[in-house]
C-alpha positions in Angstrom: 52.0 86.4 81.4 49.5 84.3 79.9 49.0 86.2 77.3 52.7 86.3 76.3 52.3 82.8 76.4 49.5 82.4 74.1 52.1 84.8 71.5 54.7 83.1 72.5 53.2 79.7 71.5 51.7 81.1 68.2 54.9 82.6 66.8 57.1 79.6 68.1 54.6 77.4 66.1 54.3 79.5 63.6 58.4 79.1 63.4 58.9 75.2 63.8 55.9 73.9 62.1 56.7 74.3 58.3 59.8 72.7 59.1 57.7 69.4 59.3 57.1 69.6 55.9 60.6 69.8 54.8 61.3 66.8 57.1 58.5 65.0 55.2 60.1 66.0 52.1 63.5 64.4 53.3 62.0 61.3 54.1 60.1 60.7 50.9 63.4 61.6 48.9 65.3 58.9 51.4 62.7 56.4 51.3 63.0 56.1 47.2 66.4 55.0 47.5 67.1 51.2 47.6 67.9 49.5 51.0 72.0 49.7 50.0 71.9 53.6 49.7 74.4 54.8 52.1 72.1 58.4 52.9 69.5 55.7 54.2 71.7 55.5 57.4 70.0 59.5 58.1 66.7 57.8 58.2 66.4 57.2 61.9 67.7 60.3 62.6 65.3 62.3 60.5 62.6 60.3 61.8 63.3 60.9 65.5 63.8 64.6 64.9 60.5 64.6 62.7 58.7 62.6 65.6 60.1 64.8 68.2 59.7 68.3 66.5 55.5 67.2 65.8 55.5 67.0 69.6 56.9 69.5 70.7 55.3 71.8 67.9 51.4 70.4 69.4 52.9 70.7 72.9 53.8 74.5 72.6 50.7 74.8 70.3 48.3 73.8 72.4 50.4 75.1 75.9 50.3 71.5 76.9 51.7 70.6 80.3 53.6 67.9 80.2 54.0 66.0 83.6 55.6 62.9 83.5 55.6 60.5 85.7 58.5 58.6 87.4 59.0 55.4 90.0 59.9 51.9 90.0 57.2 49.1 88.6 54.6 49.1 91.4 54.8 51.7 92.8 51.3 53.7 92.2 51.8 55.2 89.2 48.9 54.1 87.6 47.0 54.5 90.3 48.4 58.2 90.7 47.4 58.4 87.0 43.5 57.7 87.6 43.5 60.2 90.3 44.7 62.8 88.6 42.7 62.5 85.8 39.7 61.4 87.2 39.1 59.3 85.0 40.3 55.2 84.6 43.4 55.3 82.4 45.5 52.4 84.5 44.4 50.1 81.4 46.9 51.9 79.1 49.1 53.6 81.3 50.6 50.7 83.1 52.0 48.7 80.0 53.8 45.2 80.4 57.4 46.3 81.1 57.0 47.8 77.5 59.9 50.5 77.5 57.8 53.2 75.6 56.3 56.6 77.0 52.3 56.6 77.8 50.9 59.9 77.0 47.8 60.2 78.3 45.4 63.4 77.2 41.8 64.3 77.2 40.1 63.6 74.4 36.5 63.7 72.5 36.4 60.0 72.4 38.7 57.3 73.4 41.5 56.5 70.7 45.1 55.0 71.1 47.6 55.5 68.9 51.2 53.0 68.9 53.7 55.4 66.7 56.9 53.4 66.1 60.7 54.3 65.7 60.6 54.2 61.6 57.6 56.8 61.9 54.6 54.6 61.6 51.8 54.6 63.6 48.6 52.1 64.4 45.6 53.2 65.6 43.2 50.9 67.9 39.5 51.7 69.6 39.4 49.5 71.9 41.9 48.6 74.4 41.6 45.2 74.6 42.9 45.0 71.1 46.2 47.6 72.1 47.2 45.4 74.5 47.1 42.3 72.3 49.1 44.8 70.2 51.5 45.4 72.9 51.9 41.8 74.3 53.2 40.7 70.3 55.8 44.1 69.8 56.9 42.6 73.5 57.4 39.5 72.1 59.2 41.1 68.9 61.6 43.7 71.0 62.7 41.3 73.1 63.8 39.0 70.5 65.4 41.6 68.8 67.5 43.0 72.1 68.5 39.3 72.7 70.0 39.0 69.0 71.8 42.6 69.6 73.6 41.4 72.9 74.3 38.1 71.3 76.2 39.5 68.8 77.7 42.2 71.3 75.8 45.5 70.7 74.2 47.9 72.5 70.6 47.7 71.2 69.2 50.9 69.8 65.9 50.4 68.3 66.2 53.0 65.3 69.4 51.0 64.2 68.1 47.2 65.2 64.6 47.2 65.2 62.6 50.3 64.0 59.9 48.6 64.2 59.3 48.9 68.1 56.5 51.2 69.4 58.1 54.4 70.7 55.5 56.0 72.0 51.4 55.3 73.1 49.2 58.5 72.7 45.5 57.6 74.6 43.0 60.1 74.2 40.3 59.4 76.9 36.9 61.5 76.8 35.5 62.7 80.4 38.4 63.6 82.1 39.8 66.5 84.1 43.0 67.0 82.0 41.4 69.3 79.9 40.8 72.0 82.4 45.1 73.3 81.8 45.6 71.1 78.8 47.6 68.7 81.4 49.2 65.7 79.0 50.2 62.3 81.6 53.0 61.1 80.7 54.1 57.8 82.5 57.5 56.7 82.1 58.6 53.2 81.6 59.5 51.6 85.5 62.9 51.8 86.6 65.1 48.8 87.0 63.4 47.5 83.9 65.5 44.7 81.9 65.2 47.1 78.3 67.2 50.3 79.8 66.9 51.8 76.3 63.6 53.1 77.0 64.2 54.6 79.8 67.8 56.3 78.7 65.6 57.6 75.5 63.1 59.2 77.8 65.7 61.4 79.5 67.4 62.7 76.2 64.0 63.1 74.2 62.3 65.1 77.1 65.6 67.0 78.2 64.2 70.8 78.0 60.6 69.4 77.0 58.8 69.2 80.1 59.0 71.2 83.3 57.3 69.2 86.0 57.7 65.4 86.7 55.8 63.4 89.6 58.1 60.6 91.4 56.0 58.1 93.0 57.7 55.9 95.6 55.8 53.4 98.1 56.8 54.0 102.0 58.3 50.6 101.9 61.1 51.4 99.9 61.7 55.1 100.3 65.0 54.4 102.3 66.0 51.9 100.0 68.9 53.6 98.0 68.5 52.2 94.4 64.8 53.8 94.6 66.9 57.1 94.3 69.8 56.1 92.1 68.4 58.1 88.9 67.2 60.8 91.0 69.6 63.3 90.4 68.9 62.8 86.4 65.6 63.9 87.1 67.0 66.8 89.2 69.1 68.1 86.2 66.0 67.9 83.8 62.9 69.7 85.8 62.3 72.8 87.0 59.9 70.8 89.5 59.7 67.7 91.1 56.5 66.2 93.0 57.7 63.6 95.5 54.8 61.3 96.1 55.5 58.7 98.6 52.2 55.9 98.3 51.4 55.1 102.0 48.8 52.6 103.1 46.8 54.3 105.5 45.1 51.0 106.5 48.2 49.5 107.7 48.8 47.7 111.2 51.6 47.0 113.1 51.1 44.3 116.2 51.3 45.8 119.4 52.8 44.5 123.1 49.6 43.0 124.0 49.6 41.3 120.7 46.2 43.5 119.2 46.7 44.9 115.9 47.2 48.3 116.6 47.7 51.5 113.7 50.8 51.6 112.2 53.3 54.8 112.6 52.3 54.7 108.9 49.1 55.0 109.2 49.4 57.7 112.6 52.2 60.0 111.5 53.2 59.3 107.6 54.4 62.5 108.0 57.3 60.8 110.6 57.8 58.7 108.0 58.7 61.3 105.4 60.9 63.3 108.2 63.1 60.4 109.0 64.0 60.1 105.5 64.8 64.1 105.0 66.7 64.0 108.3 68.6 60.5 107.4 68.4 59.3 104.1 67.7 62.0 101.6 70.9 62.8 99.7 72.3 66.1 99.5 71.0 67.2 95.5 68.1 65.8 96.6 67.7 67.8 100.1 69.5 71.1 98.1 66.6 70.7 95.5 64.1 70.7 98.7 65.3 73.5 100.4 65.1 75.5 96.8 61.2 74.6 96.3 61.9 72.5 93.9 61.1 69.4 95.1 58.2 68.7 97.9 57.1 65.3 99.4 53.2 64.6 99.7 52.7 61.1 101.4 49.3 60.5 100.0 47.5 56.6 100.5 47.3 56.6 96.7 44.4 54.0 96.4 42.1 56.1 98.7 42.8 59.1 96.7 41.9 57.2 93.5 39.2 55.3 94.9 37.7 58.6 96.0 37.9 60.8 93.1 36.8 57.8 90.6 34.0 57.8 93.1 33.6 61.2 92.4 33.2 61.9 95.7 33.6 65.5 97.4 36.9 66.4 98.1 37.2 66.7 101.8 36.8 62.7 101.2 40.0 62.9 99.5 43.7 62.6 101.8 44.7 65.6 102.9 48.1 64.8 101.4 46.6 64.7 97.6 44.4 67.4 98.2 47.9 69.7 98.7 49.6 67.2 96.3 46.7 68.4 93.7 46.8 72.1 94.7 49.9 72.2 94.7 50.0 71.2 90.8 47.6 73.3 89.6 49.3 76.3 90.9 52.4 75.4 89.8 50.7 74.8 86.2 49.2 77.8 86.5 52.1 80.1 87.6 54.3 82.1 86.4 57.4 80.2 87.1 55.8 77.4 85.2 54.8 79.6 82.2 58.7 81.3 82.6 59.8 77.5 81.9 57.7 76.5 79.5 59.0 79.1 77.5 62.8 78.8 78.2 62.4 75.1 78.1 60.3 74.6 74.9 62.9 77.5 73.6 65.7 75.0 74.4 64.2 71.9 73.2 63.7 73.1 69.7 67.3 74.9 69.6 68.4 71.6 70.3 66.3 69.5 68.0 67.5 72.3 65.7 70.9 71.6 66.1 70.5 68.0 65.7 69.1 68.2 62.5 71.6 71.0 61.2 74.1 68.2 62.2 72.3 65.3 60.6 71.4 68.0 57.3 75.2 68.5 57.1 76.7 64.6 57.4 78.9 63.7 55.7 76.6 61.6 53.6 75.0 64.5 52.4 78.7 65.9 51.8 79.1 62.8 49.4 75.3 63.5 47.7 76.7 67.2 46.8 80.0 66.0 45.4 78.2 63.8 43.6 76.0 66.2 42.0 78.9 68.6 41.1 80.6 65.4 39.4 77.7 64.7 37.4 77.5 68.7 36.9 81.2 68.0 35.5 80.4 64.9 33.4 77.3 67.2 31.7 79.3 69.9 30.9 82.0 68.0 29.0 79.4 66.0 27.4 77.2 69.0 26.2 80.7 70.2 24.8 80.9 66.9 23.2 77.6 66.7 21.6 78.9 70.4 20.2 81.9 69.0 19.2 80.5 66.2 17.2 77.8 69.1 15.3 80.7 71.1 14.3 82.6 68.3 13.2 79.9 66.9 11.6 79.2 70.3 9.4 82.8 70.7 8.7 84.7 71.5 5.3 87.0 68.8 6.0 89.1 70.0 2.4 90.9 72.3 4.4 91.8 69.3 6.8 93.2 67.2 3.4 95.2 70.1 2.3 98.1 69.9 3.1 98.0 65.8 3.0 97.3 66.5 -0.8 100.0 69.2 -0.9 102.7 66.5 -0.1 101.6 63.4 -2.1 100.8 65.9 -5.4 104.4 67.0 -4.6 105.8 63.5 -4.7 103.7 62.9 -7.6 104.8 65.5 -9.6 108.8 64.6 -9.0 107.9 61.6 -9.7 106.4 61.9 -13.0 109.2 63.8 -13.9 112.0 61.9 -13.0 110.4 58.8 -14.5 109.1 60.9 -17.4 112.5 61.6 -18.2 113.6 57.6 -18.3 110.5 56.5 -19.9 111.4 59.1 -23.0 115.3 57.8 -23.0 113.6 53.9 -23.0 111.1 54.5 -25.6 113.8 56.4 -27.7 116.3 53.5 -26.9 113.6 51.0 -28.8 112.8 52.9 -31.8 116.8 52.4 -32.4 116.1 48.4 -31.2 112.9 48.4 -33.7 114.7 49.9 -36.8 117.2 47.3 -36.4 114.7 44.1 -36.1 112.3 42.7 -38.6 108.8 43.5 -35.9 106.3 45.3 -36.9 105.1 48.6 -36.0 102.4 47.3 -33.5 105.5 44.7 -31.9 106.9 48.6 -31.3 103.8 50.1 -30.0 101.8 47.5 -28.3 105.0 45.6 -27.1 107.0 47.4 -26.4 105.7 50.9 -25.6 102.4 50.2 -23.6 104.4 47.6 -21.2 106.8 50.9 -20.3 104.3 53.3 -20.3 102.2 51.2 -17.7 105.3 50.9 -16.0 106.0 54.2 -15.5 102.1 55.2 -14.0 103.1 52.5 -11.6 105.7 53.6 -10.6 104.8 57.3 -10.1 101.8 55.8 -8.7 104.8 53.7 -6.1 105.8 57.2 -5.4 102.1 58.5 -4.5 101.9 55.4 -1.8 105.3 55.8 -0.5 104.3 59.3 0.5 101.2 57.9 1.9 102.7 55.9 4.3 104.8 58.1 5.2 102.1 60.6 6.5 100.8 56.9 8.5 104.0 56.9 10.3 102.6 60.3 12.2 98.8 60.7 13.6 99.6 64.7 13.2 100.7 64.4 9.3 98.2 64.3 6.6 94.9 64.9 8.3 95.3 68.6 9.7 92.1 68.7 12.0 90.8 71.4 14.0 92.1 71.8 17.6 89.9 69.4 20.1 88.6 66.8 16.9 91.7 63.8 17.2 91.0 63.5 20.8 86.8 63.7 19.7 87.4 61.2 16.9 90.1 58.9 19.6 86.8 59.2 22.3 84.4 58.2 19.0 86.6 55.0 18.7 88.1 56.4 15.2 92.0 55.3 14.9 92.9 57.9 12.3 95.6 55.7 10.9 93.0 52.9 10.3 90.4 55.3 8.9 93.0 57.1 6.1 94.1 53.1 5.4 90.6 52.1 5.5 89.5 55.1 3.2 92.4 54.3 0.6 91.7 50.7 0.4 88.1 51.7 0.3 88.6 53.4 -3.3 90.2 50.1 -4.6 92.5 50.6 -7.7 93.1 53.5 -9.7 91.1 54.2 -12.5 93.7 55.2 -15.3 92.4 57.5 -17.8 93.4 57.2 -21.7 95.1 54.4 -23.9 98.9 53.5 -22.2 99.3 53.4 -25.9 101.6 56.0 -27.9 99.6 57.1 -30.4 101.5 56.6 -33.8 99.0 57.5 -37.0 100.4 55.3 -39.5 98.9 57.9 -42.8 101.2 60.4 -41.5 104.6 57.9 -41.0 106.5 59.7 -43.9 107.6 56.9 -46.4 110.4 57.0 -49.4 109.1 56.1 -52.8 111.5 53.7 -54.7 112.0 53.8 -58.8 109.6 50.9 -59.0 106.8 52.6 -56.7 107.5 55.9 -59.6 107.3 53.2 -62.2 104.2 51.9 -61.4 102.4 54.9 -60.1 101.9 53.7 -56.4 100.5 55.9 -54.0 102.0 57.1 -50.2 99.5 54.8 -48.8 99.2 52.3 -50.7 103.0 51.6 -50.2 102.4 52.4 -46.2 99.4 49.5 -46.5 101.9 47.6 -48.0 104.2 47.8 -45.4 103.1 48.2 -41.9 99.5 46.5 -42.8 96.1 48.0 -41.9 96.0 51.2 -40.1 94.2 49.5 -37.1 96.3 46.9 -37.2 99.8 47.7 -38.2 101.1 44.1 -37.4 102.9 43.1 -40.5 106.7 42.1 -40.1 109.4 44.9 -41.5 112.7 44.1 -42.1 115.4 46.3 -41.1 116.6 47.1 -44.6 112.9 48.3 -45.8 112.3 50.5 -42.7 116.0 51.6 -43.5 115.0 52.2 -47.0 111.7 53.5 -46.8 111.3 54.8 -43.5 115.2 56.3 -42.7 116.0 59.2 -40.7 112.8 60.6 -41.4 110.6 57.9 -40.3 112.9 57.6 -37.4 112.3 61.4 -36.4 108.5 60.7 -36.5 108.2 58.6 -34.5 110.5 60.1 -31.7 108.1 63.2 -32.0 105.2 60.6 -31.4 107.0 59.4 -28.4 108.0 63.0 -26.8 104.7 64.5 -27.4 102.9 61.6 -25.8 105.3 62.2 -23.0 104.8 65.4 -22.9 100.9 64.7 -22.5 101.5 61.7 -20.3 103.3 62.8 -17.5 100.2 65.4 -16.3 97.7 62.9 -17.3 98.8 60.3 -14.5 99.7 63.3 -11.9 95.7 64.3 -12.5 94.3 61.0 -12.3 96.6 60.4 -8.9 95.9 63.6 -7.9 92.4 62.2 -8.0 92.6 59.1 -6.4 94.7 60.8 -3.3 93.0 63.9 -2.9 89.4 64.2 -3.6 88.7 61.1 -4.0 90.2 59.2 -0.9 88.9 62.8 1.0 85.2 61.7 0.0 85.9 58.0 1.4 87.6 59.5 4.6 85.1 62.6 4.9 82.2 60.0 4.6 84.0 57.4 7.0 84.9 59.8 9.5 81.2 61.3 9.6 79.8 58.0 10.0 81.8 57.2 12.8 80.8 60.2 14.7 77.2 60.2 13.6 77.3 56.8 15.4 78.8 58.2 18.2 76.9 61.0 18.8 73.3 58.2 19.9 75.7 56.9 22.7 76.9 60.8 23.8 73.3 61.7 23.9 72.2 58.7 25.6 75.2 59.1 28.2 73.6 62.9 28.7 70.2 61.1 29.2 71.5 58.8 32.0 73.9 62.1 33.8 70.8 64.5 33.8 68.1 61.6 35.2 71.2 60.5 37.2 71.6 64.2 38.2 68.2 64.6 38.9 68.0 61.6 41.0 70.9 63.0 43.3 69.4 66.6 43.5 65.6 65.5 44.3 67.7 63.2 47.4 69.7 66.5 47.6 68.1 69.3 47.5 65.5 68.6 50.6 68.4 67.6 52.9 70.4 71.2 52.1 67.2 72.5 52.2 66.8 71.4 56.5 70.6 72.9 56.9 69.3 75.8 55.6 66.0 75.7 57.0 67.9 74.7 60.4 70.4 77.6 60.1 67.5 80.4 59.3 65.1 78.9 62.2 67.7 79.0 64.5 68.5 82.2 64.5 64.5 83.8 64.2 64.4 81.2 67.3 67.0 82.9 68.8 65.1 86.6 67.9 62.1 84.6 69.3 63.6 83.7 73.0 65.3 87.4 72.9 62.2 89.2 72.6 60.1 87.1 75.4 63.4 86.9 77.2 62.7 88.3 81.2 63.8 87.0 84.7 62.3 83.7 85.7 59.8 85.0 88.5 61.3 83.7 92.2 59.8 80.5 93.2 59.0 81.6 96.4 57.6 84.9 95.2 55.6 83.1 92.1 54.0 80.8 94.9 52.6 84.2 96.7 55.0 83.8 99.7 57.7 86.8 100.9 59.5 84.3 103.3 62.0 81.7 102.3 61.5 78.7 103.5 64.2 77.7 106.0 66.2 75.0 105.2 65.8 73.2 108.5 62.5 73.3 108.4 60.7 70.4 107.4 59.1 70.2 103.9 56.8 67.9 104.5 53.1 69.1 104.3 51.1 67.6 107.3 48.7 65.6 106.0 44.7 65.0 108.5 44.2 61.7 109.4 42.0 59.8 106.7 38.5 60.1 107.0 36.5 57.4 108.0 34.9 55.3 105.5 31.0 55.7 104.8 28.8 52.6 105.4 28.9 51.5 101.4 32.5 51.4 101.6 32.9 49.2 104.4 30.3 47.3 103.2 32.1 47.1 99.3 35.6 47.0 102.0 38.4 49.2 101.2 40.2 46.1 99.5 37.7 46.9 96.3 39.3 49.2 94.9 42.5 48.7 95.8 42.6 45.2 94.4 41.2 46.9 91.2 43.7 49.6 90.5 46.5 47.0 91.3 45.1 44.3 89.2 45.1 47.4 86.1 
């Protein structure tokens, strides 16, 4: 069986351990949050399981054997403690009412160790300094319970004050707990003001420890409230060592008025017998007739005072020396190594559960929808920042197409329509300039350029018009790929401000060519009169004569010399002047507007729209920046929480594997014990203790009150 243990042991450690490092892993990523962090509520719970898994991991590890021990303040514990041990561990193991657990264990040299509920831990050599330790946390706690009840709560010390000491491990050199790797546990003392302790001692040791000593002084053994948590202790230990502390020294005043020996002090044993047969509660006398619980009346302070002695131990009361025996044994058995195994199987199943539970809160549940929002935001970004490079390599011509198409189409109607009145206009005032006494540049310069400029204006009208009429509609005149309104919208580009902004950007149009009709006076045919043949007068010499210099055609005509010399000729000239220059005119402004609207304002849009995303595009990669730290951030808290409800899941189950394969009967107590008869249930089970031996010459000479006012001083 032992073996198995030791395999046992090795794989279950093997199992747990690594777990602890995932734990740590947890911690660290909950500890770099800030104090507000909602996932900083798991803390306490990770903690606890962390503390708890360590322990039972070096428990199982080392096949420690836990015995813990129970009673009410003053009742021999401590003293209990130092015989056991052999060895003086009452200064440690007796605390101030502090509700924490004492392990005590042997050790190479003598260390204590104060871990507290938020996981940290203070070391201390000597123990005068521990207790100055413990008497200022006692001073803290309390405080800290006080302000919970004030403000109506039941104190927990992981939620209210994680800074009380939850446990004190004392490593003590020299001792006889090293013989079965026996670990002293003493319990906080019943009835004690700060309950919490106790109530945490039940839960964190429930399936942790098979055996548990309760120590009760003969005084109060029929007192009921001495019992009241028994039947906790029932449901939690395989065994239960009932220790009653008698004072083997004690008198009674007899008829004759000597001090006589107490019944005590005769017959503890009547003592304990009374109490089966009147007092003991049914659990607790079901529980004795099973084996599992025995009584040992044992004058605790001789038993001490001899083993610290280091006397032999025939010196020693009967009642320990069974008490004793009967420990080992049970360490040492079967039934013990059958429970250590179930139990230890139990206890981490459960911590297991509890963690799976705590992995799987819904505060992790938030973490993980967090991340997958993040992974959301990412993803539409990344298609952003793709977005923005394909807009920003785009051949946006094919985007001002069909804009173009309908302002060149307005253009062109138009240029013909006004076309058509400016030739009827500038026909109408050849008629008007035959008629009056101006001069050829009055004709050209006044009169046609002023028409002329009218008309690019207003075909120039009809190119705006059309403009605003693609404003009236975001989908008309920029025809963008599917996806790039809503990109340039998100880029903070209004596309009716940026086509506005573009146009107004160009300023005004830059006309091309004189508005001028171009009239070349040398070729104005002129009518020679019988003077001009008279005198030999050239063609231009009379045209000199009458419309002035070439460049300059300003001299005054009157109507009967252009009538004269110019007539119907002269009049067709200059209407063939006037229709070729329409002629010319009309695509002339349709090419310059054409211009202005199309590549032009396309340029100043293209370069307007560009810049807008290029300055977009620092702020979409910055926001990808912040989502993948932010991302980050989440996963690294993340990823080592799923990581223990995985880890919880997977041991659970090789756990599981682990308690089938060692899985047997749990020997028969009565068997395991080497006995083939069942004890009968009206027998008593009481062991008889001898009478006390009597004291040797140096201890009535020291006096039996020695030692017994030491251990209850510690």
């Amino acid at each position: 069986m032992r073996t198995q243990l030791g395999s046992y042991c090795q794989q279950f450690d093997g199992t747990i351990r690594p777990l602890l490092e995932d734990l740590t892993a947890a911690l660290h990523a909950v500890d770099s949050t800030n104090e507000q962090s909602p996932i900083r509520s798991l803390r306490p719970g990770l903690v606890s399981i962390q503390h708890d898994l360590a322990a039972l991991c070096d428990k199982v590890r080392d096949q420690q054997a836990f015995v813990l021990i129970f009673g009410p303040l003053k009742s021999g514990k401590s003293t209990l403690m130092n015989a056991i041990a052999s060895a003086y561990v009452s200064e440690v193991s007796s605390l101030p009412a502090y509700p924490c657990l004492v392990f005590v264990r042997h050790g190479d040299k003598r260390e204590y160790v104060c871990s507290r509920y938020d996981g940290k831990s203070d070391r201390f050599t000597s123990a005068a300094k521990l207790h100055q330790h413990i008497e200022s946390a006692h001073k803290d706690l309390a405080q800290a319970i006080r302000s919970a009840e004030q403000h109506g709560k039941s104190f927990d010390p992981q939620e209210h004050y994680p800074a009380a000491i939850r446990r004190v491990d004392v490593h003590v050199p020299g001792t006889d707990l090293a013989t079965d790797s026996t670990v002293l546990v003493d319990t906080p003392g019943l009835y004690t003001r700060m309950r919490f302790g106790y109530d945490r001692m039940t839960r964190d040791f429930r399936n942790a420890a098979a055996c548990a000593i309760f120590v009760v002084k003969s005084d109060t053994l029929f007192l009921e409230q001495v019992f009241t948590e028994f039947e906790q202790l029932l449901e939690l230990f395989s065994r239960i060592f009932l220790v009653v502390n008698v004072d083997s020294q004690k008198r009674d005043v007899g008829p004759d008025g000597r001090l006589v020996p107490s019944l005590e002090q005769q017959k503890p044993e009547a003592v304990l017998q009374a109490f089966e047969q009147l007092a003991m509660s049914a659990p607790l006398k079901q529980a004795a007739s099973e084996g599992r619980v025995k009584m040992y009346p044992v004058d605790l302070l001789h038993a001490a005072s001899s083993v610290l002695q280091q006397r032999s131990p025939s010196s020693q009361p009967e009642g320990f020396r069974a008490f004793r025996q009967d420990l080992s044994d049970y360490l040492a058995s079967q039934q013990y190594v059958a429970a250590f195994l179930r139990d230890s199987l139990q206890r981490g199943l459960g911590l297991l559960g509890e963690l799976s539970t705590l992995a799987n809160h819904d505060r992790v549940r938030e973490l993980e929808d967090a991340i997958r929002e993040a992974d959301d935001q990412l993803e539409f970004v990344e298609r952003e920042e793709r977005s923005i490079r394909t807009a920003l390599e785009l051949d946006w011509s094919e985007a001002f197409r069909v804009s173009l198409g309908e302002i060149e189409s307005e253009l062109e109607r138009a240029a013909r329509d006004h076309g058509a009145k400016l030739l009827r206009t500038l026909g109408a005032s050849i008629d008007t300039w035959f008629l009056s006494s101006h001069s050829l540049e009055w004709l050209v310069d006044g009169q046609w350029s002023p028409l002329v400029r009218d008309y690019r204006d207003d075909v120039m009208a009809a190119g705006f018009r059309a403009f605003e009429q693609q404003q009236q509609q975001i989908d008309r005149g920029l025809k963008m790929p599917d996806g790039l309104p809503e990109l340039a919208s998100r880029a903070g580009l209004e596309l009716r401000d940026l086509r506005k902004q573009a146009l107004e950007s160009l300023g005004a149009v830059v006309w091309q060519g004189s508005t001028s009709v171009p009239v070349a006076v040398d070729g104005i045919p002129i009518k020679k009169g019988m003077l001009d043949l008279v005198t030999f007068r050239s063609v231009d010499r009379i045209r000199h004569q009458m419309f002035g210099s070439p460049d300059k055609p300003d001299r005054k005509i009157p109507g009967k010399e252009k009538a004269a010399r110019l007539g119907e000729p002269g009049r067709l000239h200059l209407h063939q002047c006037v229709a070729q220059f329409r002629t010319d005119l009309a695509p002339r402004t349709v090419a310059v507007l054409r211009d202005h609207f199309g590549k032009s304002f396309q340029a100043a849009a293209t370069d307007l729209l560009r810049r807008g995303l290029e300055d977009y595009r620092p702020r979409v990669e910055a926001r990808r920046k912040e989502l993948e730290s932010e991302r980050a951030r989440l996963f690294a808290l993340c990823s080592p929480l799923q990581q223990l409800a995985n880890s919880s899941t997977e041991l659970t189950q090789r756990l599981d594997a682990l308690g089938k394969q060692f899985e047997r009967e749990e020997p028969d107590p009565v068997v395991a014990a080497g006995r083939t008869d069942r004890p009968d249930t009206d027998q008593p089970v009481v062991l008889q203790p001898q009478e006390p031996p009597a004291a040797d010459p140096a201890q009535k000479k020291g006096g039996r009150k020695g030692p017994r006012k030491k251990a209850r001083k510690a």
